[in-house]
Each structure stands twice: as C-alpha cells, then as structure tokens.
N, C-alpha and C positions, 0 to 999 in steps of 0.2 A: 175600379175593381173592388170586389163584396165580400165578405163572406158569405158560408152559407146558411140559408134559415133553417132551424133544424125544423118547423113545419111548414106547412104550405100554407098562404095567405087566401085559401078559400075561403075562411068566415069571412073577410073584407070585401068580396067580390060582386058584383050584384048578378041576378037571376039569371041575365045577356051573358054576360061574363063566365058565370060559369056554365051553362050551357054550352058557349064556343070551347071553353076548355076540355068539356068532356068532348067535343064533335071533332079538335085537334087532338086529344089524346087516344081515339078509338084511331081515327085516319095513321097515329105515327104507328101504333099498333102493330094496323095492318101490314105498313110498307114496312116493317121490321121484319114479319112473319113471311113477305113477300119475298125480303132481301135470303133471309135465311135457309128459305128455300132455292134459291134459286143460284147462293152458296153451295147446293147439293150436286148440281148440275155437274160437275166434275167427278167427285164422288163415285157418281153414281153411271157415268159413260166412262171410266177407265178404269181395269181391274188392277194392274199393278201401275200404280202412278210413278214419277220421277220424284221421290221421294229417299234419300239416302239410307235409313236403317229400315225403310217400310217393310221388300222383300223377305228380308231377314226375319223383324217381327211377324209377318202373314203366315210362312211356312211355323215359327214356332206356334202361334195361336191354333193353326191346323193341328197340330200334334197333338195341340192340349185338348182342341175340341171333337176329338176323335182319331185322327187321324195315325194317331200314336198306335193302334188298332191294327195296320197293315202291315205282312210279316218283317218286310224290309225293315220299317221306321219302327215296329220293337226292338228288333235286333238293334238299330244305331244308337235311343236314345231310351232311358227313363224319367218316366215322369216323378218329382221327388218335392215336395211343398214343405218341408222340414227345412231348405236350404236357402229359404226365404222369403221373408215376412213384411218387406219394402219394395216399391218401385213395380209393384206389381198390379197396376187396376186395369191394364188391359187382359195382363192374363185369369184374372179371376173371372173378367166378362167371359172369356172365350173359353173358361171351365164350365162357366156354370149355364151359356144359352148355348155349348154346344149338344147339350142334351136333350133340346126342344129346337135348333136351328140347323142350319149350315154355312160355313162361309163365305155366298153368297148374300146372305143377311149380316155375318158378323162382323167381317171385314169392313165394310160401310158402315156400317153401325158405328163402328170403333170409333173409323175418321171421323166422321160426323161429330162425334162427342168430342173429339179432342180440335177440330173446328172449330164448331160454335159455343160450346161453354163458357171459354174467356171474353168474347163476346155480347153473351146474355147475361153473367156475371157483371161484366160492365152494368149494360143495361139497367141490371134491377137494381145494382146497389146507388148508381147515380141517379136515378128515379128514387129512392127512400130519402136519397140525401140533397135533394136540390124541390123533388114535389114535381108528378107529373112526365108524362114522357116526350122523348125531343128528339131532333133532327140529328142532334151531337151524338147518339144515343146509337142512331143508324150510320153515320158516317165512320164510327167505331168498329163497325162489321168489315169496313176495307182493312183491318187491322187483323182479321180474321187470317188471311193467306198472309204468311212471315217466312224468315228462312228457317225459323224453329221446326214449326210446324214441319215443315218442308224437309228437314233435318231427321224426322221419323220420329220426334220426341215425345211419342204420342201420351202414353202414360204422365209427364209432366205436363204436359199441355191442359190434360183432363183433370190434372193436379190442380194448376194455378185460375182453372175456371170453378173449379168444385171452390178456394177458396173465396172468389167473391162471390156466390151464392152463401155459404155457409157465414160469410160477415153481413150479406143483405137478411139473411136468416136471424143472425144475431140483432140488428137495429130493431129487427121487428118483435123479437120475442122479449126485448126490453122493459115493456110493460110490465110483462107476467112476472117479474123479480127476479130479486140475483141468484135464486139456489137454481132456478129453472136456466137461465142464462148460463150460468156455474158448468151445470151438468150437460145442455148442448155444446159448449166449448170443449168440453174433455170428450165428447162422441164425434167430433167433427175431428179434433186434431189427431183421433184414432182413425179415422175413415183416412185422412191424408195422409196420415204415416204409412198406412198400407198402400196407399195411389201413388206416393210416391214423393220422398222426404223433405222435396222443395217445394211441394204443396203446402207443407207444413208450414216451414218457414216463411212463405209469402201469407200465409191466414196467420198469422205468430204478428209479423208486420202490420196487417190491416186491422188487427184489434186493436196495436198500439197507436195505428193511426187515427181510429176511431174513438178511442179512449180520451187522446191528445186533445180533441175535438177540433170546430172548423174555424178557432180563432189562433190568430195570432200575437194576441195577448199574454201564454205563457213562454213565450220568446222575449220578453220587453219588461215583464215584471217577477223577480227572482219567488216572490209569494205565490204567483199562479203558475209557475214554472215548478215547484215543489209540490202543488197541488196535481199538476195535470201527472207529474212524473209516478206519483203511487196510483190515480188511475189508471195508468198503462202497466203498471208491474199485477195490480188487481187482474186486471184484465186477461194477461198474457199467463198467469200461473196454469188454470188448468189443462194449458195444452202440452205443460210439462210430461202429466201424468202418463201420458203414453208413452213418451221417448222414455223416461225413466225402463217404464217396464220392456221396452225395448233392449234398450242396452244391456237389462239385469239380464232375462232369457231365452233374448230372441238368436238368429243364429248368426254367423260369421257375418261382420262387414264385408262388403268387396274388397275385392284387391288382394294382394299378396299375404299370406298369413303373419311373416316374417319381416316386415316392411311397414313403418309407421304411416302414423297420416301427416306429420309433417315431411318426413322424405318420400312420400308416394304425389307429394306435392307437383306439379312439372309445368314450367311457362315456356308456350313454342314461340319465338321468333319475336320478345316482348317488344314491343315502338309502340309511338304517341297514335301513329298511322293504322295500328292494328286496331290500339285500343278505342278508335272512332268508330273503325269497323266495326266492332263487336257493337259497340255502345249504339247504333241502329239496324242491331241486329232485327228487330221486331218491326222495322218499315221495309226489308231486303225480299228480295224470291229469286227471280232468275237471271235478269238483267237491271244493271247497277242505275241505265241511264230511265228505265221506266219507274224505278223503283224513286228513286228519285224526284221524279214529279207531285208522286203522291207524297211523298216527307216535305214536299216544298207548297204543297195546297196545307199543309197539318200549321208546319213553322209560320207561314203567312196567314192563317186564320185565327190562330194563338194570340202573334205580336199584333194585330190590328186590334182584337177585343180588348187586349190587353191595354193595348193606347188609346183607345175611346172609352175604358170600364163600363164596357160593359160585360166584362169576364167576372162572371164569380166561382168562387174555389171554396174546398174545403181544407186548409190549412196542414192541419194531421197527415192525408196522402197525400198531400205536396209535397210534406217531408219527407216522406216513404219514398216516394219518386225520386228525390235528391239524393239523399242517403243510396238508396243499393243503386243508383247511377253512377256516382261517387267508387261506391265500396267496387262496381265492376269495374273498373279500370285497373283492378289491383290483383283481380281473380287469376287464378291457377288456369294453365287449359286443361288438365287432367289431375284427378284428385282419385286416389283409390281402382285404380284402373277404369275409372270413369273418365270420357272424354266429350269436351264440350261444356266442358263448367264453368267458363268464363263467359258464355253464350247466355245462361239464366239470368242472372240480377237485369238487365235490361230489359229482357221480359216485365220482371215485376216493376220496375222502371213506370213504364209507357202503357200498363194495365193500371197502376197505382194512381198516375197522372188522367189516364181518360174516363176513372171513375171520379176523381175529386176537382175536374174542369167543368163550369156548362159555361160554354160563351152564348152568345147574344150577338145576331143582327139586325138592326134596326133599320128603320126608314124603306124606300123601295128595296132595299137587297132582301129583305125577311121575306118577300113573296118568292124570289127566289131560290135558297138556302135549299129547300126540298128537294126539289126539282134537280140541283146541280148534285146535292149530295150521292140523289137516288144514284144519278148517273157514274159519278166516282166510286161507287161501291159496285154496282152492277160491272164495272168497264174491268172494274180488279180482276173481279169470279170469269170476264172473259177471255182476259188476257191468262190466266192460269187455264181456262182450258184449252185454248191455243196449244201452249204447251205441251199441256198432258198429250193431246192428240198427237203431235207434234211425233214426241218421244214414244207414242206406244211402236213406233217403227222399231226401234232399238230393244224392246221387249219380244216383239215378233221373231227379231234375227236371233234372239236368245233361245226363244222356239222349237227356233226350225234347228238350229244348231244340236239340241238337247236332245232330237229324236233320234240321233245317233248311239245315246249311251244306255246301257242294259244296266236292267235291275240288279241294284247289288254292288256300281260300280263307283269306283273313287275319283273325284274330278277334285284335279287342282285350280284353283281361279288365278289369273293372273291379267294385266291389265298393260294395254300398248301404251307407253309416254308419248305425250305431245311434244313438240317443240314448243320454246315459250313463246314466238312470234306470231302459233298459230293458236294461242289458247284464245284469244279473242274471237277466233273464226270457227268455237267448235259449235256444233248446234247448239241451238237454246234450247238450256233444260238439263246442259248436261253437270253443268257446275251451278250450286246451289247460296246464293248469298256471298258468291267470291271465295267460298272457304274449299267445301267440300265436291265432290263428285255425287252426281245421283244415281250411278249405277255398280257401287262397288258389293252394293249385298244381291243383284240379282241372281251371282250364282248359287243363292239361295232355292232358288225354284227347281234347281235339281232334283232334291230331295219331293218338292209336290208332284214336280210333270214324271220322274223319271223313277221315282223312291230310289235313288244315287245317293253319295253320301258325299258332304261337303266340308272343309276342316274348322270353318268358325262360327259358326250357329250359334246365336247368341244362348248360353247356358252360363254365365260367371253365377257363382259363389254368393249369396248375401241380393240378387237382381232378379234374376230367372228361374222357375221349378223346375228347372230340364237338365240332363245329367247324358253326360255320354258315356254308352259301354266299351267294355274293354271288349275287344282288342281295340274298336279303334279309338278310345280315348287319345289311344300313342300318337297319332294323327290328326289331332283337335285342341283348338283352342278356345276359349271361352268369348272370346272377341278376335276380330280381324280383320285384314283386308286385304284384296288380293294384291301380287308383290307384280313388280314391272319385269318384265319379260327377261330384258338383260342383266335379269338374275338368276335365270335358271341355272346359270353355269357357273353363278355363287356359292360362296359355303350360308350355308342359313343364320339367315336373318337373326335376332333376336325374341323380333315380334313372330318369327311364322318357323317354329321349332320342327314342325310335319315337315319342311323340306330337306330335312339331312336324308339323303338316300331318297328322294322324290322319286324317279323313274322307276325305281322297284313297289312303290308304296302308295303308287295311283295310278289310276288306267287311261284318263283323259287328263288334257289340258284346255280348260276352258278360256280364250284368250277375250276380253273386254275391248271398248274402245281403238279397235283393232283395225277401223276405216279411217283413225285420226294417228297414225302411230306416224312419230317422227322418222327420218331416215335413220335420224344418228341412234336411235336406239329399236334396232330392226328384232324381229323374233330369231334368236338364235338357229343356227342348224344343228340339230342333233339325231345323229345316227337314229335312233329308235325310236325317235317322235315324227310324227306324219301327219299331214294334213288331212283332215276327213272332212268338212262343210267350212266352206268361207262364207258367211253371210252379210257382210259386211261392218255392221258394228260389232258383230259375235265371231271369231272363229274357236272351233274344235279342232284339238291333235290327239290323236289315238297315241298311248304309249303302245312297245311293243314290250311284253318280256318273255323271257326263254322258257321254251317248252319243258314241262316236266319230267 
C-alpha cells in the first residue's frame, strides 16, 4: 500500500509507454462518457420516478418556473426569495431556465446534475491526485444510484458533487498562488452555501483533506502533525466568509422560531442496527439483497489491493472518510425541522474514500477489470430502470384517480398501513433504502395535473422561496406526510395540524398504497366520505358537505 504521487511519472516513461497511456486514458474516457450516458436512460424514460421528495420538489420548481402563473397556483402560493438564501440550487435552476425552458428540460436536467456530479467530481479529483484516468474512476459511477439520491435530496446531491469539482478546481489553480487560490475558496464556499450548507461542509472537509496531504507522516511525528495542522486551518478560513455573512443577514434558519438547535435536535429509534444502516446508506436503492452484492464486489476489491499493495491512497481523505464515518453514527435524524441528517455524513464518507483510493490489478485480472467493471455499472442503471418502469404503474393509478378532482379543490393525502409481515412483499420501489416510502409526496401532482391544492408543499422558512396564502395557509404545512387512514377518526396529529375539522376543510381524500392496506387497519367508514375511483395503488373519496 503507497501513498499518492502528487505528480504523474510521465517524464520517466518511454515514447511506447506513454503513447499506451494516452491510448488507455482516451479509451477510459470514452467508457466514462458511455457510462454516463447511459446513467440517463432512466432519467429520461420516466417522468415522475420513485423517488420520495422528487414529486414534491417537481411541482414546487413548476411554480417557480412559471407555473405560479396560473389563476389557481397564484391564489395557493407566493413566490418570496427574501425567506431564503440556503439549500436552494435546484430552485434557482428552475427560476432562472424557466424563462428560456420547460419542465420537460428542467426536470431531467435537475436529476441529471444531482446524478452525475458526485460522480465526475470523483473522477476529476482522483485523476489530479493519482495522474491519469482509471477503471476505479468508472466503477464509481455504480455509486451514482444510492438511497440519497433516491431520497429526493437533490439540491445536496448537487451540493456534495459541486464540492469535489470545486476541490479538483482548487489542486489545479495551485500554481497560480495563494491570493488567487484564497479568493476561489471564498466564491466556491459561497456558490455551496447557496446549493446547499452540507455542500459546504463536505468542500470545508476536502480542503482539509487536501491541505493534510497524501502522507501519513503527520500522524507518527508530533513536528509534522503541527505543520500539516495550520495548513488545514490556512486552507479552511475562507470558506468561513460566507457563513459569517450568512448568519449576520441572511434570513431565518429552519425550523421553529422558538426552539433551539440543540432541542430541535431528534434521534428516531437510535441501535447499533440502525446506525449500520445509515452508515451504507450511499451503497442502498430498493432492495437490500441486490444492493448488497454491489457493497460486497466494493469491500472485496478494497481488502484484496489492500493485501497484495497494490492499493494507493491519499492519506488526508482517508481521514475525511473515517472521521464523518465515525461522526455519523452519532448524527441527529432531524435537526431544525430537517429530516434525514443522519443519512449525509456517509455520503461524504464513501465520496471522500473513492476519491482518495486507486487500487490496482495486476497480472491476467488487469485485462479483465474493464470489462467486468463496465458490466457492474451498466447492470446498476438497469436494475434502477426496472424499477422505475416498474413503479410508473403506481403513478398512472395516481392519474387516473386525480381526474376526478375540480380546480380549486382540497385533497387531503392519506396513506393504507401495511401489515409487517407483508412489508417484504410490497412491490419493489416502493420503500427506498429500508427507511422511507417512495410515494408519500405524489399527492403532490395534485396541484400540476389538477391546480388542487395540497397541505404540505414543501415551503419551510430558511429552505424553499414559496409561501402559502392565506386562507389556506390554515390548512398547510411547510413539510409533511400523509397520515395512515385509521386516523381519520383521530384528533390531529401533531405533525398534520390541517386535520382538526378535515371533513369541513377539504373536498377529497387522496388514499396511497391502498392495494397493500392491511386488514387490521382498513379505511374507516364514514358517513360523508364516499368512494369515487378505486385504482388500485390510488384510491379517491369525495367529502360531502352541506348545502348552503
């Protein structure tokens, strides 16, 4: 095992040698450019994927890229960019290309970028720091489809790929001197405070890890451990300067006005069992046992280079890797009424580690390595389309369901419980990395197919431009999810405040997962709600109320 060279051994090489190396470096190239595309193929054959917040974000970038326009969707929502100045890079896309596009472009577009970034971030910074491009490089691109991704977390996705371009950005513009290095640090960690603030903090990490450098030498001698420790503090200042001006007059944090960030703190259901889960969260998608193979081709390709050394590393993001590995097992689920913060640090985890790994195989397996890699990457993007195909069924019955409800009107979402015996038997696609469900924000589409109005659109405080009017603010909340059936005839939730007096205060009930609904928790009977379209994963009930 090596460290890394910080250049490439090209002078040493003869005329043969480097020749082969540009004729392998054009070829990995290519099948990079091949792979990446053909990552699209999903994308671009399914409109609303099984993706859990996708729905949700699609209809709000509609708003922003016009669609806020039509009489309905001004009446519901305004648009207000005063109320926030973080976590925002997919909606600034969908402000600023909906005035030359449509969301047939933007939509794809989005995913796309919050896809492949993390990805070619890889790429380009482990090509500056090893010399040359590699097979490691593309096998990385199976790392592409995660349950993040898949989680709808588009905006950080795009986050934590902008910041390994912006650190392969920084190795490169190293030459030019420190005022020029200085001053792209403070515009990049301004560009990710805006995309979104664990952007930040993963380019915040990767300076320090690249400050550290690729030995392990300031680990073993207390003199080079003080040296390398004020290159990382040099390094890491100017990304300060934007959170500063941040904090001084940017607008409300998320979350409750009234409610700290250490009591807006929240750990659901904390075990050793959970915390593994999470900790591969970035090898998961829709099934544990396929997902699995591919973590178990990652762990066996690692441990072998590693026991033949022929694995060389860059020291610095090996640490990075351990550290927020480490630090997530400690993580909050929800911080500030953000949920799924325990889900990130692993992220940078396993982005951190597959920039600062290149193995090596040697002898007859190196003729292979291509060849099998293409195939593990390719086999990922097919098995996700599967899926998607799969599940657009369950989008259709959402549909057909919706054509029932008139402009103007109020649909409550609400969702059939499974039994736990049969959660293993529900279709695939429909629960996302073990954690989440993939279709609690479709009643999101209300609002596109029908201009209805729906109670949790994502608009929080300090996240989102978007604002709901009054009257029906009364009836909304900033996040949400729909509540299980056998609680209609509950007093309201906490999280879902719109149901005190529901049957007076909305017109339909949009029921979910209503083809998987356990006996033990059946859709209540109630006098004034009626069945109007069963479609099997979708049913609608029309409320009734009293004539005027």
């Amino acid at each position: 095992m090596t460290m890394t060279p910080e250049t490439d051994d090209i002078g040493t090489r003869t005329a043969g040698e480097r020749k082969a190396a540009r004729v392998s470096d054009r070829r990995n190239v290519a099948l990079i450019i091949l792979v990446a595309l053909i990552s699209l193929i999903p994308i671009l054959s399914v409109r609303f994927p099984p993706m859990t917040d996708y729905a949700n974000h699609y209809v709000r970038l509609w708003l922003l890229a016009g669609g806020i326009e039509r009489p309905m969707m001004s009446q519901f929502y305004q648009i207000y960019w005063n109320v926030a100045w973080t976590n925002i890079a997919i909606d600034l896309l969908a402000f600023l290309l909906g005035k030359i596009a449509t969301m047939d472009f933007i939509a794809p577009f989005v995913l796309a970028l919050a896809l492949l970034l993390p990805p070619i971030g890889v790429t380009l910074l482990n090509r500056k720091l090893f010399g040359g491009f590699h097979w490691w490089q593309l096998l990385c691109f199976a790392l592409a489809w995660n349950a993040v991704l898949l989680f709808g977390f588009l905006s950080f996705s795009i986050s934590l790929g902008l910041a390994l371009v912006f650190a392969y950005l920084d190795e490169c513009l190293k030459p030019r001197g420190l005022a020029v290095v200085l001053a792209l640090r403070a515009i990049c960690a301004a560009i990710l405070l805006t995309a979104h603030p664990f952007g930040l903090l993963f380019y915040t990490a990767l300076l320090a890890a690249l400050a550290f450098g690729p030995s392990a030498a300031p680990l073993r001698q207390a003199k080079t451990f003080a040296a390398a420790t004020g290159r990382v503090m040099l390094a890491i200042i100017p990304v300060f300067l934007p959170l500063v001006v941040f904090l001084l007059f940017g607008p409300s944090l998320p979350g409750q006005a009234d409610v700290s960030l250490l009591d807006s703190m929240h750990w659901d259901s904390p075990s050793v069992i959970r915390s593994l889960k999470v900790l591969l969260m970035y090898f998961r998608t829709y099934d544990v046992r396929i997902d699995m193979i591919y973590l178990a081709l990652f762990i066996v390709l690692v441990r072998e280079t590693i026991r033949y050394r022929t694995m060389t590393l860059h020291w610095g993001l090996v640490l990075v890797a351990i550290v927020t590995g480490i630090l997530s097992m400690f993580m909050p689920t929800s911080v500030l009424s953000t949920g799924g913060m325990d889900v990130r640090l692993p992220c940078m985890m396993t982005l951190a580690a597959a920039a600062g790994l290149r193995p090596q195989v040697k002898g007859r397996l190196s003729s292979l390595a291509l060849p099998v890699v293409l195939i593990l990457v390719v086999s990922r993007t097919v098995y996700i389309e599967y899926v998607w195909l799969q599940r657009n069924a369950d989008i259709a019955a959402v549909e057909r369901a919706l054509q029932h409800v008139e402009p103007g009107s109020a649909v409550l979402p609400a969702h059939a419980q499974t039994a736990p015996e049969d959660i293993m038997n529900m279709p695939v696609g429909r629960i996302i990395g073990g954690m989440f469900p993939s279709y609690i924000h479709y009643p999101a589409l209300v609002s596109f197919e029908r201009d209805a109005f729906m109670p949790y659109l994502f608009t929080a405080t300090g996240k989102q431009p978007l604002r709901v009017r009054d009257p029906w603010s009364e009836i909304a909340v900033p996040e949400g999810i729909p509540i299980p059936t056998d609680m209609l005839n509950e007093p309201a939730p906490h999280y879902a405040p719109y149901m005190a007096d529901w049957k007076s205060r909305f017109d339909y009930v949009l029921v979910l997962n209503a083809d998987m609904a356990s006996p033990n928790h059946p859709m209540p009977v109630i006098d004034t709600v009626h069945l109007v379209a069963d479609e099997g994963f979708a049913s609608l009930y029309r409320i009734e109320h009293p004539s005027p």
